[in-house]
VOPAGU-2260 file (C-alpha; in pm, 1 decimal, decimal comma):
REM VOPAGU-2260
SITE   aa  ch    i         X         Y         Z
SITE  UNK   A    0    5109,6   -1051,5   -6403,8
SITE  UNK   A    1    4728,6   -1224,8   -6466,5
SITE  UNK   A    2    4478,8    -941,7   -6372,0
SITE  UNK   A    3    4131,4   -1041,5   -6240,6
SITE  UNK   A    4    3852,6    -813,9   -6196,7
SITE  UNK   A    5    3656,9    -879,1   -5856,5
SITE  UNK   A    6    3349,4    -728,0   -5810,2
SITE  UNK   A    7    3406,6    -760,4   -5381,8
SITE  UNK   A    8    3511,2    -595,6   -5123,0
SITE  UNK   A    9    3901,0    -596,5   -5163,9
SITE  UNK   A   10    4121,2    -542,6   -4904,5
SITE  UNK   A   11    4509,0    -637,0   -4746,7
SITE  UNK   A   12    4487,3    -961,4   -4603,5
SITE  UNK   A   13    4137,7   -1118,5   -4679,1
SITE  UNK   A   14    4080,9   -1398,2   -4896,0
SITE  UNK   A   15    3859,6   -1428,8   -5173,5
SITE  UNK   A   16    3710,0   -1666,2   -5388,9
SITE  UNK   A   17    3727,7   -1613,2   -5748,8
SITE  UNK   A   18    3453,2   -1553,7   -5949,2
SITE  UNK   A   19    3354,5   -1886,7   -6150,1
SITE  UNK   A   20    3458,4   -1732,4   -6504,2
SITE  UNK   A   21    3749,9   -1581,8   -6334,5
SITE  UNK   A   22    3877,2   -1909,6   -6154,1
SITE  UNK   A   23    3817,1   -2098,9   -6554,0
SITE  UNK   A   24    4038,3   -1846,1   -6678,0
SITE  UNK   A   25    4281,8   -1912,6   -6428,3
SITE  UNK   A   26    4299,1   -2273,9   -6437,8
SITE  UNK   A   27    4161,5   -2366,1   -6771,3
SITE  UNK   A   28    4342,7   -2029,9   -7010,6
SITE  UNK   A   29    4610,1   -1917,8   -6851,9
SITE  UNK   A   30    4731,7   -2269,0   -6662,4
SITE  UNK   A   31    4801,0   -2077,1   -6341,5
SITE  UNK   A   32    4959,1   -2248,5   -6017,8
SITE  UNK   A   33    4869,3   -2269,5   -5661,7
SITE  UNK   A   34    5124,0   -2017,7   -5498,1
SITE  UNK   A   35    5120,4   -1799,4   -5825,7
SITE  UNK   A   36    5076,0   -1412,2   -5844,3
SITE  UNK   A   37    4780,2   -1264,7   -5933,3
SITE  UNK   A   38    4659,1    -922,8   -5952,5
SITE  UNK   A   39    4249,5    -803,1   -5857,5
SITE  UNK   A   40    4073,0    -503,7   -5868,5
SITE  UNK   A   41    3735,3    -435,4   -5868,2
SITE  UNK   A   42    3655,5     -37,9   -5956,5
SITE  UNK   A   43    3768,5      97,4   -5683,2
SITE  UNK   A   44    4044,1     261,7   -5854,0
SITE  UNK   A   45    4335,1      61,2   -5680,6
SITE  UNK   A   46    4458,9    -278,4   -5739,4
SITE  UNK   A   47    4544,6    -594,3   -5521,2
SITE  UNK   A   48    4845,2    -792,3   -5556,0
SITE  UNK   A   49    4716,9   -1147,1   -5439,7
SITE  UNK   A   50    4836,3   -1546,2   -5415,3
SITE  UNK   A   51    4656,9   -1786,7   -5567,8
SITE  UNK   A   52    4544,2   -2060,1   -5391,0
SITE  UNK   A   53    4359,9   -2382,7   -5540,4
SITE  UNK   A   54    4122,6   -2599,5   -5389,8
SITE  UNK   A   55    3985,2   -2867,4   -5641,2
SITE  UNK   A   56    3783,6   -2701,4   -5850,2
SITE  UNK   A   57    3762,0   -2351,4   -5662,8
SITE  UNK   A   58    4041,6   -2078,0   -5693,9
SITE  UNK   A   59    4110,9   -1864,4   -5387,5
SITE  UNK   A   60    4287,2   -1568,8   -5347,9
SITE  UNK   A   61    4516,3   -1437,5   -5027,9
SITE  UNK   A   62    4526,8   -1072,6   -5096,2
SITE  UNK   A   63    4842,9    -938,0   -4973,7
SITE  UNK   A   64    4889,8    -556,5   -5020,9
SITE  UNK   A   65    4686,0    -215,4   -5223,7
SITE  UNK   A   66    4845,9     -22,5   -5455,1
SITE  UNK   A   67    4708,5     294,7   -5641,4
SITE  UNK   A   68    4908,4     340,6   -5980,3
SITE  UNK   A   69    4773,9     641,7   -6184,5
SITE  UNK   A   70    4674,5     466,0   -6517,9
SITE  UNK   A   71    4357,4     681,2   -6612,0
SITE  UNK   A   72    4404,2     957,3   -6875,6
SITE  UNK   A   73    4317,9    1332,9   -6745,3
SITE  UNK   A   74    4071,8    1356,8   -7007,7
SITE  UNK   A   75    3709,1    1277,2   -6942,7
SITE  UNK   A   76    3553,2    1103,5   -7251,7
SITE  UNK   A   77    3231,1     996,9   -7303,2
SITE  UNK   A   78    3201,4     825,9   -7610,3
SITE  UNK   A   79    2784,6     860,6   -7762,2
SITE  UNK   A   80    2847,2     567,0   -7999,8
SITE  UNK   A   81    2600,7     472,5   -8295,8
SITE  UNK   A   82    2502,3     123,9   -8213,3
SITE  UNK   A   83    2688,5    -109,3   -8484,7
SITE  UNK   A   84    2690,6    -488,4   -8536,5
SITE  UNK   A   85    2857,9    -728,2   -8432,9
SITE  UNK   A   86    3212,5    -780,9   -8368,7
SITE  UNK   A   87    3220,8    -384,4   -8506,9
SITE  UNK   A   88    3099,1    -254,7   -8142,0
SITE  UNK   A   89    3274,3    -441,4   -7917,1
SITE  UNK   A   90    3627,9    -372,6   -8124,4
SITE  UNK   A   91    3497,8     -41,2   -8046,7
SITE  UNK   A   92    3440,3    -106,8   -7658,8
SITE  UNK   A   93    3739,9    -267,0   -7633,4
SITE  UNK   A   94    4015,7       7,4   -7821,4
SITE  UNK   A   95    3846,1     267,3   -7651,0
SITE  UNK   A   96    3885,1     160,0   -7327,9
SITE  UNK   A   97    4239,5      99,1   -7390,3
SITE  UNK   A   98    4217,4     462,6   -7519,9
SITE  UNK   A   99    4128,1     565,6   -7183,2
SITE  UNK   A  100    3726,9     658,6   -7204,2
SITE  UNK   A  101    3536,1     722,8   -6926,7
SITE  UNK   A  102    3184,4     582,4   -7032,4
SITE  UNK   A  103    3037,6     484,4   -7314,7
SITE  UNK   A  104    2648,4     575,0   -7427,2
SITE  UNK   A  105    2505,9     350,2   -7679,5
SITE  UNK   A  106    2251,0     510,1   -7893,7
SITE  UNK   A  107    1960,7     352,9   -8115,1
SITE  UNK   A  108    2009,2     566,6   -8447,3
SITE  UNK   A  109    1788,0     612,0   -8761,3
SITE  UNK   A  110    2071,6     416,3   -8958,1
SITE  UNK   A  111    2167,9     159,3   -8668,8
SITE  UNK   A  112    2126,8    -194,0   -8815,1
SITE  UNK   A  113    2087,0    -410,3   -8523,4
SITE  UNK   A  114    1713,7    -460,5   -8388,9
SITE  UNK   A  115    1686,0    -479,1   -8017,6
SITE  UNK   A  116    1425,4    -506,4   -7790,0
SITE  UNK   A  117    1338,3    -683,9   -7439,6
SITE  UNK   A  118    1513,6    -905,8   -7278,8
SITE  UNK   A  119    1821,2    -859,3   -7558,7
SITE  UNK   A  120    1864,5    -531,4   -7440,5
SITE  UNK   A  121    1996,4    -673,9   -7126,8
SITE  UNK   A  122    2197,5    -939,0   -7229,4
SITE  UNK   A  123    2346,0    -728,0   -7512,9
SITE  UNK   A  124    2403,8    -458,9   -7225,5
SITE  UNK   A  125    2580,0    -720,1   -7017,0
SITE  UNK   A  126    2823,1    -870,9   -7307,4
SITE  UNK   A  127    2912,1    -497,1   -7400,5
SITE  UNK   A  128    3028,9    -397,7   -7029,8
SITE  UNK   A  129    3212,9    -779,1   -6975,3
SITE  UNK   A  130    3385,5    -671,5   -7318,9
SITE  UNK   A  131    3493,4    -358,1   -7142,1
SITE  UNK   A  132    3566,3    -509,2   -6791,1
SITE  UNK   A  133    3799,0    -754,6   -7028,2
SITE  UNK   A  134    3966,2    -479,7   -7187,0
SITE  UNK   A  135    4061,9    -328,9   -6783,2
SITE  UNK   A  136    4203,0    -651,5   -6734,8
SITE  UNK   A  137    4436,5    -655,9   -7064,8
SITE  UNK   A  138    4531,1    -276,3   -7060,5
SITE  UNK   A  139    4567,4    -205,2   -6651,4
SITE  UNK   A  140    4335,8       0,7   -6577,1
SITE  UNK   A  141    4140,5     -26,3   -6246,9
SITE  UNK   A  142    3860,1     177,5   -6297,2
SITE  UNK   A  143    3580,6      31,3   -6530,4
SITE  UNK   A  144    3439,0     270,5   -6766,5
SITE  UNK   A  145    3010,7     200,7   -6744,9
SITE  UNK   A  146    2854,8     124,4   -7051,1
SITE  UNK   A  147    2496,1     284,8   -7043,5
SITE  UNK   A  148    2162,9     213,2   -7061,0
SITE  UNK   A  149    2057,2     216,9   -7442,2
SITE  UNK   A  150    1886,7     567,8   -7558,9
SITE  UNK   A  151    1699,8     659,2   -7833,8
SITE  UNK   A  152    1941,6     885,7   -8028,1
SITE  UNK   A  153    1671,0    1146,6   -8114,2
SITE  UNK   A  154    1514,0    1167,1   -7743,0
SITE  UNK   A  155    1942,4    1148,6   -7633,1
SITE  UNK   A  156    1989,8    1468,3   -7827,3
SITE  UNK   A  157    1696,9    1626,2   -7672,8
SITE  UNK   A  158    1827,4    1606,6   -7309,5
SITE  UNK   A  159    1949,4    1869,5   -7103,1
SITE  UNK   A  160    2200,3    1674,7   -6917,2
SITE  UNK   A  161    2359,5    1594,7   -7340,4
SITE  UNK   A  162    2374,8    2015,7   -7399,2
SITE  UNK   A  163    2522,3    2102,6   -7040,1
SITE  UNK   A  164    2854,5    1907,0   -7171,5
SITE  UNK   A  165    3124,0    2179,5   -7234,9
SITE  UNK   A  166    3270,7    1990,5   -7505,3
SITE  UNK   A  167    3052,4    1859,7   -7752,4
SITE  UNK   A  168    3203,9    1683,2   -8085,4
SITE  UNK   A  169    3042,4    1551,5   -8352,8
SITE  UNK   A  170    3239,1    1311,0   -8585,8
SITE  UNK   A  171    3196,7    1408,4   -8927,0
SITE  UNK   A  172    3413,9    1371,1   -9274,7
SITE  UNK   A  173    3232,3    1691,2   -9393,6
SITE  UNK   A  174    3290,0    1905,1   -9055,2
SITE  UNK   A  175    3420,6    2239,3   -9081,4
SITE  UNK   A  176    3707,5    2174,9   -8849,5
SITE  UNK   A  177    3980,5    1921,5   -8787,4
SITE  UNK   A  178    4073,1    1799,9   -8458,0
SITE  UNK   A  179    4414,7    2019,1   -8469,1
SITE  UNK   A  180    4202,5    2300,0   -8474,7
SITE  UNK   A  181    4022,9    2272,5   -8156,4
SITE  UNK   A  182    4105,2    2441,2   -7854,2
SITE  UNK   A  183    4206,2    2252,8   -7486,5
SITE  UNK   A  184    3848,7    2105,1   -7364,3
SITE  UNK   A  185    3764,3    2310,2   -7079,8
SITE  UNK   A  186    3584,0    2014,6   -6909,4
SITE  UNK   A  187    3430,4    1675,9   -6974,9
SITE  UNK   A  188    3450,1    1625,2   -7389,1
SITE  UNK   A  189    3132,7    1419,1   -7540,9
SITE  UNK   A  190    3223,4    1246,8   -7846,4
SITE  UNK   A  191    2934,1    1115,9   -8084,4
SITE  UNK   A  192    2980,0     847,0   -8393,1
SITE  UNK   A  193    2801,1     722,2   -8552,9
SITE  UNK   A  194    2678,6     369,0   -8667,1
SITE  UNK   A  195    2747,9     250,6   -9025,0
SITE  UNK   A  196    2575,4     484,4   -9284,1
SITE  UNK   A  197    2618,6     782,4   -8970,2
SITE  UNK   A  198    2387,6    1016,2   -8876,7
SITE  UNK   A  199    2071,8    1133,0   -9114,8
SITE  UNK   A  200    2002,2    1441,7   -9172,5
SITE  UNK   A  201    1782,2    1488,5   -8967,4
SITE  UNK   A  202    1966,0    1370,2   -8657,4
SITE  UNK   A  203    2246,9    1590,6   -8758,6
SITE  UNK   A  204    2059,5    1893,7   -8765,6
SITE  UNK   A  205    1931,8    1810,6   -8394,1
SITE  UNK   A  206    2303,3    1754,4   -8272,9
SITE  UNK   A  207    2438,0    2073,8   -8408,5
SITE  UNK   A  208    2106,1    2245,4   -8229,7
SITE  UNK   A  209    2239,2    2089,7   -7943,3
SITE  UNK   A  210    2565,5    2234,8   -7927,0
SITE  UNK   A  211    2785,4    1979,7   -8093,7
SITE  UNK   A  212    3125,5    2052,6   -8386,9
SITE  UNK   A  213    3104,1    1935,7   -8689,3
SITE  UNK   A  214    3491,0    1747,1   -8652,0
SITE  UNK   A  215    3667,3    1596,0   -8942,2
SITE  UNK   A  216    3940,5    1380,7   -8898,5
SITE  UNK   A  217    4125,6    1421,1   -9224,1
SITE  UNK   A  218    4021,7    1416,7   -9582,4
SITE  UNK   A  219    3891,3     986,8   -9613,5
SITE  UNK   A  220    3618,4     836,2   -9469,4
SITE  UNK   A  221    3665,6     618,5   -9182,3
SITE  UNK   A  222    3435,2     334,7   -9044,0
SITE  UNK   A  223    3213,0     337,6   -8778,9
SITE  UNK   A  224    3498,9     133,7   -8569,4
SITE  UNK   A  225    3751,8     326,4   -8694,5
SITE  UNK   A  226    3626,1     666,8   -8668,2
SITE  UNK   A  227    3587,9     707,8   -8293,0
SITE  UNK   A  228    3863,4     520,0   -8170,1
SITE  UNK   A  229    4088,1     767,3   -8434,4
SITE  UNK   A  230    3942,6    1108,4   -8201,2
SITE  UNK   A  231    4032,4     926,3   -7923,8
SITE  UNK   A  232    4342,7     870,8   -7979,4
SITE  UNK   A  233    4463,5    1190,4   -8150,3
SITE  UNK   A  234    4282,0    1370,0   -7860,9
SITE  UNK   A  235    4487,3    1124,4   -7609,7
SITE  UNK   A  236    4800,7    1291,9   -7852,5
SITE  UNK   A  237    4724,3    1661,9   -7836,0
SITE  UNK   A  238    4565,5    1686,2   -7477,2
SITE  UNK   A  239    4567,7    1396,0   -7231,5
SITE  UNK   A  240    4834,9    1100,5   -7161,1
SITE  UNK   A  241    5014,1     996,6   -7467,7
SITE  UNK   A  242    5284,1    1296,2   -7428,2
């Protein structure tokens, strides 16, 4: 069934109208009908069945019941991601939430390629989280993983809120343990990748002061959009939802 996020009040029995890219994807992508079931959410953590109903050019929607399936994993991931370019982060984005993450924290690194600055921090901030509220719509999920603001990787590092994480893992082909290795995470796990080229050495040095593993995930080299979205899954494997 089409899925649509909302971001309204949603409730039995009210009636909505669609947000204008939602209501174009509707009509113009997916060819729906007037009278044809539709599904909304909007964070909350439930989801709406709902009828659509078309009125010229406006879509409508008659929501008729709530419904709270379980679909998040029992893992709590945030994934500290090297900024990369282009079509490389949002694959990223996307996989992971599909992979079940709970946030994701961009990070300007030494070795990040892509210059940002004023007002395309915003817009680049807004495309990343529509990425991820696209990926809730594909995979079922009804809570939205927040992308956040942009840090400084150095200053990120630094902060006590980064330390006080009781899992910290940093993804590395030359770390002295391998994901089968690691004990159950006793709490919320922070994952950090980085961009293409990784970390320096400098900025390496800093995250192991800061608490982080050293974690290889087997003896090649992966990509920047391969690397994190491989500990997610395998972690997924050993301790959250794919059993």
């Amino acid at each position: 069934m089409p899925r649509f996020h909302c971001d309204l009040p949603l409730a039995p029995g009210r009636q909505i109208e669609l947000p204008l890219d939602a209501a174009r994807h509707a009509v113009g992508a997916l060819r729906l009908r007037d009278g044809d079931a539709v599904t909304l959410f909007n964070g909350d953590g439930a989801e709406y069945p709902a009828i659509l109903e078309l009125r010229g050019k406006a879509a409508f929607a008659r929501i008729t019941g709530r419904a709270n399936p379980e679909r998040e994993s029992p893992l709590r991931i945030t994934l500290a991601q090297g900024i990369s370019s282009g079509e490389r982060m949002d694959l990223t984005l996307q996989k992971a939430v599909e992979l079940g993450i709970s946030a994701i924290q961009p990070l300007m690194t030494r070795r990040t390629v892509v210059k940002l600055g004023g007002e395309k921090v915003d817009k680049r901030l807004r495309h990343w989280q529509g990425v991820v509220i696209a990926a809730c719509e594909q995979c079922g999920r009804n809570q939205v993983p927040p992308v956040l603001a942009i840090q400084d990787g150095l200053m990120w590092l630094k902060q006590p809120e980064t330390r006080d994480t009781p899992d910290r893992f940093l993804l590395d082909p030359e770390g002295d343990v391998g994901l089968g290795e690691l004990a159950p995470p006793a709490g919320p796990v922070l994952l950090l990748a980085g961009p293409e080229g990784g970390f320096d050495p400098v900025e390496r040095k800093l995250a192991l002061a800061a608490g982080f593993r050293r974690v290889r995930l087997g003896p090649r080299i992966l990509r920047t959009e391969t690397a994190a979205l491989a500990a997610l899954a395998a972690l997924q494997a050993r301790w959250g939802d794919f059993r």
